[in-house]
GUGU-468030 format. One record per atom (N, C-alpha, C): residue in three letters; atom name; x, y, z. Coordinates in nm, 2 decimals, padded with zeros to 4 digits, always signed. Atoms other than C-alpha are relative to their C-alpha. Example, Ala and Ser with C-alpha at 12.3 -4.5 7.8 and 13.67 -1.06 7.14 Angstrom:
  code  site      xx      yy      zz
   Ala     N  +00.09  -00.12  +00.00
   Ala    CA  +01.23  -00.45  +00.78
   Ala     C  +00.09  +00.12  +00.00
   Ser     N  -00.09  -00.11  +00.00
   Ser    CA  +01.37  -00.11  +00.71
   Ser     C  -00.08  +00.11  +00.08
END
This chain:
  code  site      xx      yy      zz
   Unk     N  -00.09  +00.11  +00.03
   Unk    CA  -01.92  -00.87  -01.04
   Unk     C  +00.11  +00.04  -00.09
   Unk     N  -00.09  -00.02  +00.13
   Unk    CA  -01.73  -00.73  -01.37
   Unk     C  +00.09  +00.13  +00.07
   Unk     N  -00.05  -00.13  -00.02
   Unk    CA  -01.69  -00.42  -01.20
   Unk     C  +00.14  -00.03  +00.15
   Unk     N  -00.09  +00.05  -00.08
   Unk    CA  -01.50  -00.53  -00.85
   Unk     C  +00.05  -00.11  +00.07
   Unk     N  -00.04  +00.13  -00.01
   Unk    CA  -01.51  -00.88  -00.79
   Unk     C  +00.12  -00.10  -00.14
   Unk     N  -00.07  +00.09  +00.14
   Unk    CA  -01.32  -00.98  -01.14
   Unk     C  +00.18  +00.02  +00.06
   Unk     N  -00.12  -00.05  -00.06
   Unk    CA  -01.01  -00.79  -00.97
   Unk     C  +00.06  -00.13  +00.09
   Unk     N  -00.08  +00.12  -00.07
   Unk    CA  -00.98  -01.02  -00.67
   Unk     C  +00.00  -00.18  -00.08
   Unk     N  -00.02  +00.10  +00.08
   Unk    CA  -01.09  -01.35  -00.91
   Unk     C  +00.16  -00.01  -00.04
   Unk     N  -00.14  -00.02  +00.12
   Unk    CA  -00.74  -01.23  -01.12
   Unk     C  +00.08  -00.02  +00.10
   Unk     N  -00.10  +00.07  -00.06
   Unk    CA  -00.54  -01.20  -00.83
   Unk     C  +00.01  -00.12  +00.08
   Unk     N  -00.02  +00.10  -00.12
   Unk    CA  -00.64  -01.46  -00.62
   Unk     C  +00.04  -00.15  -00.11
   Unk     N  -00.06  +00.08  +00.13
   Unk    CA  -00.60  -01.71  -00.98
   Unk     C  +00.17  -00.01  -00.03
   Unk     N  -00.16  +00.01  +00.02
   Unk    CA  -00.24  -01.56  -01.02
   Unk     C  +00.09  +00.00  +00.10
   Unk     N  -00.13  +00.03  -00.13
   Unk    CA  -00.10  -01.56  -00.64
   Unk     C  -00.04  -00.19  -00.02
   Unk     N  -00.01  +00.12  -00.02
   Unk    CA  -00.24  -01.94  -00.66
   Unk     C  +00.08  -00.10  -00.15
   Unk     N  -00.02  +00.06  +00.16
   Unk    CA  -00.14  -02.02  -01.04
   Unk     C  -00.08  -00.09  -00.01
   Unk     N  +00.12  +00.13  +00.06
   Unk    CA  -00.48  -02.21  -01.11
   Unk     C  -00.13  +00.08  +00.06
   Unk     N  +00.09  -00.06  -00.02
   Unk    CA  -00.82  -02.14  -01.13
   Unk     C  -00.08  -00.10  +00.09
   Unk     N  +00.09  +00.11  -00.07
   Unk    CA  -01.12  -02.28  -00.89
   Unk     C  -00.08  -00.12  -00.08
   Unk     N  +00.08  +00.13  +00.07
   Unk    CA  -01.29  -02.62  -00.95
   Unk     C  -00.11  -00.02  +00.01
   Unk     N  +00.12  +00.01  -00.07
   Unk    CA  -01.60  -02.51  -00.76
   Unk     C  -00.02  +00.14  +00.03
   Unk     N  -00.01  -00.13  -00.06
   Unk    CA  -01.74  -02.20  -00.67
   Unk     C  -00.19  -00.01  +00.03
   Unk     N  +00.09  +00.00  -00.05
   Unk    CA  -02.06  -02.12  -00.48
   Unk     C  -00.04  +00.16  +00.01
   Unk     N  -00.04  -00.12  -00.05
   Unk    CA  -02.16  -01.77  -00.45
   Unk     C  -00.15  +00.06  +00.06
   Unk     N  +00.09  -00.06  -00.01
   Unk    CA  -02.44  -01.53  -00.30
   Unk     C  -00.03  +00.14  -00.04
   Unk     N  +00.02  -00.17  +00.04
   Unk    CA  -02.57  -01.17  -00.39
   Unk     C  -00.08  +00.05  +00.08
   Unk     N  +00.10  -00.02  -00.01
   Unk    CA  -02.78  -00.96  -00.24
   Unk     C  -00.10  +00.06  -00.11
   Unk     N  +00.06  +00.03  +00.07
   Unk    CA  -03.07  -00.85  -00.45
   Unk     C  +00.07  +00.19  -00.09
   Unk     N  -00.06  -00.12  +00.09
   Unk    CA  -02.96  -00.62  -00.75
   Unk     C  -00.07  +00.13  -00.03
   Unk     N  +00.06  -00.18  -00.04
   Unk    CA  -03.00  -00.23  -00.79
   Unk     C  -00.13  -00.04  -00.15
   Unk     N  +00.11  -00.05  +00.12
   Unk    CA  -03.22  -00.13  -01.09
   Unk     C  +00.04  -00.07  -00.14
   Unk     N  -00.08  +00.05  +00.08
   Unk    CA  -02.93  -00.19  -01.32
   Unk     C  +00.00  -00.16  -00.05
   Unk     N  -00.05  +00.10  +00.03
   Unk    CA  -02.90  -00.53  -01.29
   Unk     C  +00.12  -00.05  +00.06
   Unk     N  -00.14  +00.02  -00.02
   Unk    CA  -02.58  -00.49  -01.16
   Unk     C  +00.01  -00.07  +00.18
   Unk     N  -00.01  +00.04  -00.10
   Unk    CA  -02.49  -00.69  -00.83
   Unk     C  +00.02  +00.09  +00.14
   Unk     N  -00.07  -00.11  -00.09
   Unk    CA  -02.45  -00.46  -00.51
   Unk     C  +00.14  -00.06  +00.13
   Unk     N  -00.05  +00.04  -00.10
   Unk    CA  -02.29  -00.73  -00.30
   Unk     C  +00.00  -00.16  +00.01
   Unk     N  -00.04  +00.19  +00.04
   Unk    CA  -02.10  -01.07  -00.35
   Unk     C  +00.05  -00.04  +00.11
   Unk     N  -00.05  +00.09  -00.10
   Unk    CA  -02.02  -01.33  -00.12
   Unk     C  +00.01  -00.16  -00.08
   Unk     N  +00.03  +00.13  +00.09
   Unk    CA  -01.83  -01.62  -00.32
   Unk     C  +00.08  -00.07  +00.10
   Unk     N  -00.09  +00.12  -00.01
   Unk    CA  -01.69  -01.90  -00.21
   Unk     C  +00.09  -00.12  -00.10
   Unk     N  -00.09  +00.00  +00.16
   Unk    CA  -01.38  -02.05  -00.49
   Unk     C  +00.01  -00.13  +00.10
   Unk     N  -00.11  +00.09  -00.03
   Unk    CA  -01.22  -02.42  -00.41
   Unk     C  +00.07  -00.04  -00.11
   Unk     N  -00.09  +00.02  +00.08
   Unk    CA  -00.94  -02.50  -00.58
   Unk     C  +00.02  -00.14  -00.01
   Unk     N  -00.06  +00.15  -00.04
   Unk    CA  -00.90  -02.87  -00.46
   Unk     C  +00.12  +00.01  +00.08
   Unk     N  -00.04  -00.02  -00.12
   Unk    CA  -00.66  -02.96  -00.22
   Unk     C  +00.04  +00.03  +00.08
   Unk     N  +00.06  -00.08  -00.16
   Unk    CA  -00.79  -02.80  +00.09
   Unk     C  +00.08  +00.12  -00.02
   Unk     N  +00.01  -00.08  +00.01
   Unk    CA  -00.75  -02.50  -00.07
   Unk     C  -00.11  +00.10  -00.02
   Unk     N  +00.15  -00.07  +00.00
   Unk    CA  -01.06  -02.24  -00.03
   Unk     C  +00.05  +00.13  -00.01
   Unk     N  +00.04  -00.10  +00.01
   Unk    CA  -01.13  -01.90  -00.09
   Unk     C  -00.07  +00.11  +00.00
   Unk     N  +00.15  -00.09  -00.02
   Unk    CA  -01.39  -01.65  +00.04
   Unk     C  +00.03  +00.13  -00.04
   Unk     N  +00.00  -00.09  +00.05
   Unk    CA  -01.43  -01.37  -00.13
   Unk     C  -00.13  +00.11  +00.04
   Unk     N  +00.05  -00.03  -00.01
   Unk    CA  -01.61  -01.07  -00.04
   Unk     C  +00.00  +00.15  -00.06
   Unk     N  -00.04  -00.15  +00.05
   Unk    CA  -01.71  -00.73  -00.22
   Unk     C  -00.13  +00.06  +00.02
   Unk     N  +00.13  -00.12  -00.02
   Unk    CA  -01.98  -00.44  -00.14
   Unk     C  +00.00  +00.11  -00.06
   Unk     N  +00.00  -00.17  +00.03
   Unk    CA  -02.08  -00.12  -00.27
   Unk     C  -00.03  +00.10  +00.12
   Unk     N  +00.01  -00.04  -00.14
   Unk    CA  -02.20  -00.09  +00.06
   Unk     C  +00.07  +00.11  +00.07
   Unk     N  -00.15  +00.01  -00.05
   Unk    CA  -01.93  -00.08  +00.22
   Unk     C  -00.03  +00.21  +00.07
   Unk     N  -00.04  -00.11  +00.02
   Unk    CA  -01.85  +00.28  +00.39
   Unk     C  +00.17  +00.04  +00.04
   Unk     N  -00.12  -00.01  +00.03
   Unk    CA  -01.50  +00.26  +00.39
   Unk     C  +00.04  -00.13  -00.08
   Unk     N  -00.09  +00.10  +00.13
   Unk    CA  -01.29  +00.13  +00.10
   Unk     C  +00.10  -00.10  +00.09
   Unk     N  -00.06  +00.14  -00.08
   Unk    CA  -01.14  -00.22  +00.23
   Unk     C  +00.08  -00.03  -00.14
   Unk     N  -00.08  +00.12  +00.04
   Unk    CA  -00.87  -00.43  +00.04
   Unk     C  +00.09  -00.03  +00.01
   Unk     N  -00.08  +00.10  -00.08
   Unk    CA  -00.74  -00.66  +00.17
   Unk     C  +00.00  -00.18  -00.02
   Unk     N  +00.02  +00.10  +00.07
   Unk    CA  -00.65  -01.02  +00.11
   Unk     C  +00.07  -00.09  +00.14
   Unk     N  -00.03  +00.10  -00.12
   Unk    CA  -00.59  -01.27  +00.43
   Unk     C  +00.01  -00.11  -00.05
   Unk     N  -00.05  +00.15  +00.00
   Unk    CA  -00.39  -01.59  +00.40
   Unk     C  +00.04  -00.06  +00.13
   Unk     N  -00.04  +00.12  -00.12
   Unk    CA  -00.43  -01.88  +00.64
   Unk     C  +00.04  -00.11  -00.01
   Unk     N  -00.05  +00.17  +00.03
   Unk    CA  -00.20  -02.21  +00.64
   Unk     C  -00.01  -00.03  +00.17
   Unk     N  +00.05  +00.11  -00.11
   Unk    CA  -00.14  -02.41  +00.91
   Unk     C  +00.13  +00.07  +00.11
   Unk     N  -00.10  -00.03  -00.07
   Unk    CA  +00.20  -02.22  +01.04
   Unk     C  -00.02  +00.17  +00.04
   Unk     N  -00.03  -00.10  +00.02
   Unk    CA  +00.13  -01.87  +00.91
   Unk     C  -00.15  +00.08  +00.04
   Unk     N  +00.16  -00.06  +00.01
   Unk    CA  -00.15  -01.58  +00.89
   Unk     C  +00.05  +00.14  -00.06
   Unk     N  -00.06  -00.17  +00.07
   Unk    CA  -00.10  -01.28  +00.62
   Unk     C  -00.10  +00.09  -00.01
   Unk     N  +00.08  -00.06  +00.07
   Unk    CA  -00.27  -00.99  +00.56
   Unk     C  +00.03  +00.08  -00.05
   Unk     N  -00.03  -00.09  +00.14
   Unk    CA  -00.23  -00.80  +00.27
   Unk     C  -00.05  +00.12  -00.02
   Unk     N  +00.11  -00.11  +00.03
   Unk    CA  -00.36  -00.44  +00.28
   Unk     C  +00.07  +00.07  -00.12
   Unk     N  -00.05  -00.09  +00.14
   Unk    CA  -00.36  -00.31  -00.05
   Unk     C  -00.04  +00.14  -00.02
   Unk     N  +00.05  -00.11  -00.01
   Unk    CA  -00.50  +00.00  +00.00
   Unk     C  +00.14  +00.10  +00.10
   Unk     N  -00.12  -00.09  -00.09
   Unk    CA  -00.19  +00.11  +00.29
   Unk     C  +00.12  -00.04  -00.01
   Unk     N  -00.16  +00.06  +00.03
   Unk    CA  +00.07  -00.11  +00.09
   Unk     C  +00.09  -00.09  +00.12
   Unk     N  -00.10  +00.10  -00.10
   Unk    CA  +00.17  -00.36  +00.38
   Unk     C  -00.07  -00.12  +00.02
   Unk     N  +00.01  +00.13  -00.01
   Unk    CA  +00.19  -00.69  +00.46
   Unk     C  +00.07  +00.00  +00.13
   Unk     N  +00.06  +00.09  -00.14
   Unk    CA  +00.12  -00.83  +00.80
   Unk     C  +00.04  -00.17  +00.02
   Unk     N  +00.01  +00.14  -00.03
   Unk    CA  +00.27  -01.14  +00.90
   Unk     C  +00.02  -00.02  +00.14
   Unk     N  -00.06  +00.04  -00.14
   Unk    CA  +00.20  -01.34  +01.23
   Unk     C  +00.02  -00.14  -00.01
   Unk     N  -00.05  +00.13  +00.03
   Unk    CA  +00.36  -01.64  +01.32
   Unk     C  +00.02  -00.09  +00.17
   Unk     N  -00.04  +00.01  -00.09
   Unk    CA  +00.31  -01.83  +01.61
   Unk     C  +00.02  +00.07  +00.13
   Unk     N  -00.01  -00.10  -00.08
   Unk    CA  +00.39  -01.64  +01.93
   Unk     C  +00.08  +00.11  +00.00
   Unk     N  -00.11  -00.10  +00.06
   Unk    CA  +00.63  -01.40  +01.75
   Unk     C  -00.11  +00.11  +00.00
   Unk     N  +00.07  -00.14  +00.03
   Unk    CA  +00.52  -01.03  +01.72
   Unk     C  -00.02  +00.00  -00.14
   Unk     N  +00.00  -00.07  +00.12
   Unk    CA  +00.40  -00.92  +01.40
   Unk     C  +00.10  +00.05  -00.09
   Unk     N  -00.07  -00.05  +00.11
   Unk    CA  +00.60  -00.87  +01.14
   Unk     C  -00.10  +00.12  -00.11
   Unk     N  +00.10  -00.13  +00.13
   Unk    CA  +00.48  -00.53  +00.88
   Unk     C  +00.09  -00.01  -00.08
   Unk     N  -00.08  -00.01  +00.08
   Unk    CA  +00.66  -00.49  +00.58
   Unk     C  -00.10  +00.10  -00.08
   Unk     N  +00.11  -00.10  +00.13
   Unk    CA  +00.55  -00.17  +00.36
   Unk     C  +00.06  -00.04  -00.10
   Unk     N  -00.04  +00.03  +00.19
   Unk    CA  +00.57  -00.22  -00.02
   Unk     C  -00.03  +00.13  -00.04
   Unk     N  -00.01  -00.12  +00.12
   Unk    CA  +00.64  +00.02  -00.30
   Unk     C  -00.19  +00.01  -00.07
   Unk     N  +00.11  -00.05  +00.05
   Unk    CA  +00.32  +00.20  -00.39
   Unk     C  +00.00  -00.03  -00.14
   Unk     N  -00.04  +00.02  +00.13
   Unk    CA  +00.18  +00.13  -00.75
   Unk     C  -00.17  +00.01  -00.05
   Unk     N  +00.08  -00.01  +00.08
   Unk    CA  -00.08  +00.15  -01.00
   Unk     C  +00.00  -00.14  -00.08
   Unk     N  -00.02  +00.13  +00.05
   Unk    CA  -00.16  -00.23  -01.05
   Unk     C  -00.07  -00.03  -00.16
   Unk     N  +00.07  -00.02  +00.16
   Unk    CA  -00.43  -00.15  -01.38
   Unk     C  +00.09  +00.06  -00.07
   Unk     N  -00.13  -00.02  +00.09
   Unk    CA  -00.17  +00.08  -01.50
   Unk     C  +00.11  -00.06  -00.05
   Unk     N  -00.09  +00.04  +00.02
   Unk    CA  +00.06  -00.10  -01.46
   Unk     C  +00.01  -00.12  -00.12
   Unk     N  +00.04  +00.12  +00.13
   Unk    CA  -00.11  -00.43  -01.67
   Unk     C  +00.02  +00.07  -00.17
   Unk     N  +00.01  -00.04  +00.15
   Unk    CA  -00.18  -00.17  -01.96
   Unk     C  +00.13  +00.03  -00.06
   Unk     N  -00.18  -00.03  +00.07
   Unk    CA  +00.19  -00.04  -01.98
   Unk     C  +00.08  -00.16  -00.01
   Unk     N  -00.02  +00.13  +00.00
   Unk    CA  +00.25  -00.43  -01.96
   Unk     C  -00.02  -00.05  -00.22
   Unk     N  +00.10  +00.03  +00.11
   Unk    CA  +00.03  -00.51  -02.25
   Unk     C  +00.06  +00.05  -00.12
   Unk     N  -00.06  -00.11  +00.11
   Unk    CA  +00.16  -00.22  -02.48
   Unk     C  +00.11  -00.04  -00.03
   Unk     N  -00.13  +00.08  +00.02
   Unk    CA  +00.50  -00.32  -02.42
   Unk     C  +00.04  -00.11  -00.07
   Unk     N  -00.04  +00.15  +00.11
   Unk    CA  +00.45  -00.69  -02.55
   Unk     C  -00.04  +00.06  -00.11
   Unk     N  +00.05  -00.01  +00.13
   Unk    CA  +00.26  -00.55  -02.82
   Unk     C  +00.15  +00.05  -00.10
   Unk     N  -00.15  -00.08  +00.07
   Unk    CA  +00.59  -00.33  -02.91
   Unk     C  +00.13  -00.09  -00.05
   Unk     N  -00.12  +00.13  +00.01
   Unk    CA  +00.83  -00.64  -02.84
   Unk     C  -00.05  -00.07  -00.02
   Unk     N  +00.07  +00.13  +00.07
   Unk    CA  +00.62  -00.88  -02.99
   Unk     C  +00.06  -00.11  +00.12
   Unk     N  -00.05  +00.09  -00.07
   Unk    CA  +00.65  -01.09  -02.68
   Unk     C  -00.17  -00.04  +00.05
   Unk     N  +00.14  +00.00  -00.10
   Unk    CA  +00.35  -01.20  -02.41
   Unk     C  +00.00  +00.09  +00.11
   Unk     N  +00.04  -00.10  -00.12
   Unk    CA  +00.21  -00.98  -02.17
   Unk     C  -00.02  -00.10  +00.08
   Unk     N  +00.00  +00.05  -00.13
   Unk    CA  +00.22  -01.07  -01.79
   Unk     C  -00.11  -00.08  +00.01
   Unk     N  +00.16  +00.01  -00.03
   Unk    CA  -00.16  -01.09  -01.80
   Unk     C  -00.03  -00.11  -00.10
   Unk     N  -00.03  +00.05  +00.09
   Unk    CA  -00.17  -01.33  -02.08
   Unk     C  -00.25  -00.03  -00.05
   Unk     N  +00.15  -00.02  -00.01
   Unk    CA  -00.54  -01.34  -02.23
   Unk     C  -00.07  -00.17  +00.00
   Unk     N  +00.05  +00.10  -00.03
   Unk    CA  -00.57  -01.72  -02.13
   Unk     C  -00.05  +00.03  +00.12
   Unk     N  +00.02  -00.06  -00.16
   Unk    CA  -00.56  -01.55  -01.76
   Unk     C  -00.14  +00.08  -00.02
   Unk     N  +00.13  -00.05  -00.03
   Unk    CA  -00.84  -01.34  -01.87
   Unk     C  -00.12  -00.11  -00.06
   Unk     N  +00.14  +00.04  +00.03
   Unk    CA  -01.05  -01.56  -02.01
   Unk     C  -00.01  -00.10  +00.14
   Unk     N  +00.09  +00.09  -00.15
   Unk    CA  -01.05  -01.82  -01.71
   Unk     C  -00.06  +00.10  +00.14
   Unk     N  +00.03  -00.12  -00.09
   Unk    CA  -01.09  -01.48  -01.50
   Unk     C  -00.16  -00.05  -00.03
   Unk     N  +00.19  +00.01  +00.04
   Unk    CA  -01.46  -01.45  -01.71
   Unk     C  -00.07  -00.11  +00.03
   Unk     N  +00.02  +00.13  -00.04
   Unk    CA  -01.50  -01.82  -01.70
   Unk     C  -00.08  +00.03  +00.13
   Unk     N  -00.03  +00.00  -00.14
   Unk    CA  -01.47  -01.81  -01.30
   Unk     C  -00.13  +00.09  +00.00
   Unk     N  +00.09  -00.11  -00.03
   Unk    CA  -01.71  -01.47  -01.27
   Unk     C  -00.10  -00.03  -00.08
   Unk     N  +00.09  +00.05  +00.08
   Unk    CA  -01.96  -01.62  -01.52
   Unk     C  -00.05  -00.13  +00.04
   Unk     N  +00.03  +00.12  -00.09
   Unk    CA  -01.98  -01.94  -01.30
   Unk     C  -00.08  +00.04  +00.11
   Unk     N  +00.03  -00.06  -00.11
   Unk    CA  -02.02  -01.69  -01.00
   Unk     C  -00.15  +00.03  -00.03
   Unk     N  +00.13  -00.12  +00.07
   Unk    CA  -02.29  -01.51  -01.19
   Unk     C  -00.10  -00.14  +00.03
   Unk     N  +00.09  +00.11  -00.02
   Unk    CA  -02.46  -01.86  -01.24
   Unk     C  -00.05  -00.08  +00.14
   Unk     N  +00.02  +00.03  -00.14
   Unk    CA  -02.45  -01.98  -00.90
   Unk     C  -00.11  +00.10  +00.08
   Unk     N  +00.10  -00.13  -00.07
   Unk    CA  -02.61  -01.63  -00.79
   Unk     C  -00.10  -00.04  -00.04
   Unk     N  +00.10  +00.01  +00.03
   Unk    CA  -02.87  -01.70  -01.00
   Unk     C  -00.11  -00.08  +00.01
   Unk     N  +00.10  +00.15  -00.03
   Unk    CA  -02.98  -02.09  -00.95
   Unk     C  +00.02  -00.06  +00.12
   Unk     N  -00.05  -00.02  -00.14
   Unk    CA  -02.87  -02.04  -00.60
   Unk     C  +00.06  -00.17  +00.01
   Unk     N  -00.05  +00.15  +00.00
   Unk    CA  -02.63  -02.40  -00.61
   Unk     C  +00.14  +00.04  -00.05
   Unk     N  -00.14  +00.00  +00.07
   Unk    CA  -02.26  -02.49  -00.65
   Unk     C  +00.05  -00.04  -00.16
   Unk     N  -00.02  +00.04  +00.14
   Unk    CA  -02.11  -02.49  -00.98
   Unk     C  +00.14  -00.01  -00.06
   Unk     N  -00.14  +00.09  +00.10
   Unk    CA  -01.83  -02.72  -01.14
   Unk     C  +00.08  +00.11  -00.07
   Unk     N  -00.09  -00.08  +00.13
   Unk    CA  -01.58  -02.54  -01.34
   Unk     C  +00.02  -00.10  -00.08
   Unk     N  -00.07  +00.11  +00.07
   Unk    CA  -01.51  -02.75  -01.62
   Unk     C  +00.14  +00.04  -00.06
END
């Protein structure tokens, strides 16, 4: 959960700017550690906005990726080959590559920065705490197998 589910939480909180009001999640059963090997959450935000989230250690190839569905559009986001995928309707695909980057690095040189210019960082540590919040809900859900309120 801390280790690669907190990641998508953060972004999927700051492309929507709000955290969920619900979340439901599953695991399968944990290694030795304690540590989760494999989430399956479900986030709602409220209006008919949802979220599925999914992360493995499994896995044998490294996936991320982030799929948005409305009612006109369908994106997909590969963050791993830097492009974005849009289809629309009976149009062809649209690709668009993006500028490669170092998104952790990038927060910390963020961070450093305000601290230098006494300003706020991007990431702001209200962002992280409803991050924990949110993954600390998830955690609970895993555990009493049931949906659980954000307050």
């Amino acid at each position: 959960m801390y280790d690669l589910t907190i990641h998508d939480i953060d972004l999927t909180c700051s492309l929507l700017g709000a955290f969920p009001k619900e979340v439901q999640a599953f695991s399968s059963v944990s290694n030795e550690k304690g540590i989760e090997e494999q989430v399956s959450v479900h986030m709602d935000f409220g209006n008919a906005i949802v979220v599925n989230c999914e992360t493995s250690w499994h896995s044998p190839k490294k996936v991320r990726k982030i799929e948005i569905l409305t009612n006109k559009n369908f994106w997909i986001l590969d963050l791993l080959n830097n492009q974005i995928t849009q289809t629309k309707d009976d149009s062809p695909d649209v690709v668009t590559n993006i500028e490669s980057s170092n998104s952790l690095e990038f927060e910390i040189r963020d961070f450093l920065s305000a601290i230098a210019e006494n300003r706020f960082p991007l990431v702001t540590g209200e962002d992280g705490y409803g991050a924990v919040k949110v993954a600390e809900s998830i955690l609970t859900s895993i555990r009493e197998r049931k949906l659980i309120k954000i307050l």
